[in-house]
C-alpha positions as CSV (number, residue, x, y, z in Angstrom):
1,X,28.2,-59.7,22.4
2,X,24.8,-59.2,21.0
3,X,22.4,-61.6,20.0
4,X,23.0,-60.8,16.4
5,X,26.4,-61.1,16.1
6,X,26.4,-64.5,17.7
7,X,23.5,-66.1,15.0
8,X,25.6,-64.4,12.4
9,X,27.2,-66.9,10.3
10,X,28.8,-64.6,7.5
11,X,31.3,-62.8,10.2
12,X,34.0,-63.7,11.0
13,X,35.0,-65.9,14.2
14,X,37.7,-63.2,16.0
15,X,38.5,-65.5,18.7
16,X,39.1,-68.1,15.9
17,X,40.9,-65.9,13.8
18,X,43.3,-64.3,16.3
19,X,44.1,-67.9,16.9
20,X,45.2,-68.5,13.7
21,X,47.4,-65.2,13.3
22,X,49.0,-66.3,17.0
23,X,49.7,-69.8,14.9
24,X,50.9,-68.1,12.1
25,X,53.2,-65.4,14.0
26,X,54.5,-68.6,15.9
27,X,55.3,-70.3,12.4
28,X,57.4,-67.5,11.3
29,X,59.6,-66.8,14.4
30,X,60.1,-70.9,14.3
31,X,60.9,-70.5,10.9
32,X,63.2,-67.3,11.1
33,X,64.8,-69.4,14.2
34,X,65.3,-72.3,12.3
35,X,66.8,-71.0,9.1
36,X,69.6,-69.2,11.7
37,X,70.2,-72.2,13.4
38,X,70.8,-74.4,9.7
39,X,73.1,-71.3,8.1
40,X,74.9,-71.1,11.9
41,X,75.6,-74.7,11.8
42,X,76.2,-75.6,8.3
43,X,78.4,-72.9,8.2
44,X,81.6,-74.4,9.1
45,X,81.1,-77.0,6.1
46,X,81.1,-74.9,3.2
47,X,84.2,-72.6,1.8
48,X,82.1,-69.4,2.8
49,X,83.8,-67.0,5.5
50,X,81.6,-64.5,6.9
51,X,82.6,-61.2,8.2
52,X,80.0,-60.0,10.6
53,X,80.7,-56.6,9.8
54,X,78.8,-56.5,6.3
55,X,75.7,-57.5,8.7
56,X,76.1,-54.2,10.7
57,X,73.8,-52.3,9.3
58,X,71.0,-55.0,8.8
59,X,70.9,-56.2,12.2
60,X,70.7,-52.5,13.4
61,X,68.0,-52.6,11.5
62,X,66.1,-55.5,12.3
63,X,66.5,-54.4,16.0
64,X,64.7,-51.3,15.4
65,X,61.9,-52.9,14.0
66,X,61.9,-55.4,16.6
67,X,62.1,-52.8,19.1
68,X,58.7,-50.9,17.0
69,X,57.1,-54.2,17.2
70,X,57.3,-54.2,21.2
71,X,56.5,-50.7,21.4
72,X,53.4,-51.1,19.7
73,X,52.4,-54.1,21.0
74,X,52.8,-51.9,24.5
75,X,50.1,-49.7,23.1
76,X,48.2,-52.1,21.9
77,X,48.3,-51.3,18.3
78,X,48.4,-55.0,17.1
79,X,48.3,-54.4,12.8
80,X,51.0,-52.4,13.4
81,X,53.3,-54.8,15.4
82,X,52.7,-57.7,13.2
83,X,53.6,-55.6,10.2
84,X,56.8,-54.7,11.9
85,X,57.5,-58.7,13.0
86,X,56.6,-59.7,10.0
87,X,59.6,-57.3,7.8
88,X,62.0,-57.9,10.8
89,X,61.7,-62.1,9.8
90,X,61.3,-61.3,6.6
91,X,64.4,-59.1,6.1
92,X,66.3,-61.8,8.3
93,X,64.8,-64.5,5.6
94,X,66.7,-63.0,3.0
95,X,69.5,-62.4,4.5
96,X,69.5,-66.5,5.4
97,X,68.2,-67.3,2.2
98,X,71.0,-65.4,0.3
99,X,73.7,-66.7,2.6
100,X,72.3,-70.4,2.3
101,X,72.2,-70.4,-1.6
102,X,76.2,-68.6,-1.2
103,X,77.0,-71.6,1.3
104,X,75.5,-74.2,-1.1
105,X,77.1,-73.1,-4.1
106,X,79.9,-73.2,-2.5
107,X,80.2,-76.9,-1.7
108,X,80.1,-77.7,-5.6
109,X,81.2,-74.5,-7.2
110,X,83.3,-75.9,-9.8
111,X,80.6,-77.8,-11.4
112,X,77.8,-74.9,-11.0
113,X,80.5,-72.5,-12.8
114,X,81.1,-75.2,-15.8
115,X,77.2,-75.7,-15.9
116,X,76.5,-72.0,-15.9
117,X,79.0,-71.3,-18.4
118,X,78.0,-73.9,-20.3
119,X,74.3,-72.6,-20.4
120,X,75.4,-69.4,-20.8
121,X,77.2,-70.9,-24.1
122,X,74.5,-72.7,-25.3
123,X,71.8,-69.7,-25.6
124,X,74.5,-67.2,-26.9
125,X,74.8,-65.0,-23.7
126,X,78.2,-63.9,-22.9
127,X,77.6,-62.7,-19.0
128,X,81.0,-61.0,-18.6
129,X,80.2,-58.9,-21.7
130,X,77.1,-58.1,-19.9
131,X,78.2,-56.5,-17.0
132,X,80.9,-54.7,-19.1
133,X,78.3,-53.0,-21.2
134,X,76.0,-52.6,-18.3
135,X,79.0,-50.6,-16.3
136,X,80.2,-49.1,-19.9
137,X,77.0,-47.4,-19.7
138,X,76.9,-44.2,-16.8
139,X,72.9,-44.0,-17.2
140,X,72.1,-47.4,-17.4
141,X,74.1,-48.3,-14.6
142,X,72.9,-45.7,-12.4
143,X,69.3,-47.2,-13.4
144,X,70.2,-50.8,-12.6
145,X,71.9,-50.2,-9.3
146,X,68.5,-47.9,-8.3
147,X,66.4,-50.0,-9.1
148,X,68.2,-53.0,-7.4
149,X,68.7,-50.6,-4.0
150,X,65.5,-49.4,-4.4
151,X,64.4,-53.0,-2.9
152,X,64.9,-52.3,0.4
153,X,62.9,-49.4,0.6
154,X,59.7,-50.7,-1.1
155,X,60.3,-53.9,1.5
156,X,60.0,-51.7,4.4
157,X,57.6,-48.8,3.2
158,X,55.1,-50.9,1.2
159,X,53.8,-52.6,4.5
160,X,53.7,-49.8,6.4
161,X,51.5,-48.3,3.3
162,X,49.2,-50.5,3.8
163,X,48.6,-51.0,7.3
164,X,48.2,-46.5,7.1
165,X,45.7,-46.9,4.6
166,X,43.9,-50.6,6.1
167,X,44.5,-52.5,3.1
168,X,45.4,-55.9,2.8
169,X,44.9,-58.7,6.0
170,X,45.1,-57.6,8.9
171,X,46.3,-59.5,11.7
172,X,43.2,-60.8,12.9
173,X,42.9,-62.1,9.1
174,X,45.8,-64.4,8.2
């Protein structure tokens, strides 16, 4: 390293930082492992039965990026392997997240329903009618149910976006 990079106190520490992207790609596997192991065993507890099935298609997915993040960590192409780790947690985040709210709902769902319905009540919204008029409606419809699919694509494309066109931290940046 040259003498100038070493007095230069406005760059960046890379040692230091790639230490703190190691802590933070630690955190989220902990945290990804974690959430699994709390939805695994609170499971039992609730009302919710889970059919595996309906997580086909997600956990194909996850394993292909997990698989992407190996690969390019065996070519040494670190931005990209962190951006694939980081949507393979993330995707399996939501997936716990979404099954933990299900499972806690569940254990008091008759007083969330009366509470809901009775907030629904009190500002004048009438959710059944709702979704009627939303389904009533071809074009609307089609527009909510894009828009809600269209999710899972922005989730997965956006990072890769940025990583082709070096925006955003990279992993030496956390």
């Amino acid at each position: 390293m040259s003498d100038y990079l070493k007095r230069s106190s406005h760059l960046v520490d890379i040692d230091a930082a790639m230490d703190n992207s190691e802590r933070a790609r630690r955190l989220l596997f902990a945290t990804t492992l974690f959430a699994l192991t709390m939805v695994i065993l609170l499971l039992p507890v609730t009302k919710i039965t889970l059919d595996i099935q309906i997580f086909g298609h997600a956990s194909i997915f996850v394993a292909f990026l997990g698989a992407a993040a190996i690969y390019c960590r065996l070519r040494r192409v670190p931005g990209a392997a962190v951006t694939f780790e980081l949507m393979a947690c993330c995707l399996q985040l939501s997936i716990l997240g979404l099954l933990a709210s299900y499972m806690a709902v569940s254990v008091g769902a008759p007083e969330v329903d009366i509470q809901f319905t009775a907030m629904d009540a009190a500002i004048g919204f009438n959710g059944a009618e709702f979704v009627r008029a939303v389904d009533s409606n071809g074009l609307f419809s089609l527009l909510v149910k894009r828009s809600y699919a269209s999710f899972q694509f922005q989730s997965f494309f956006l990072p890769c976006l940025l990583v082709l066109f070096r925006q955003g931290p990279g992993p030496t940046r956390w």
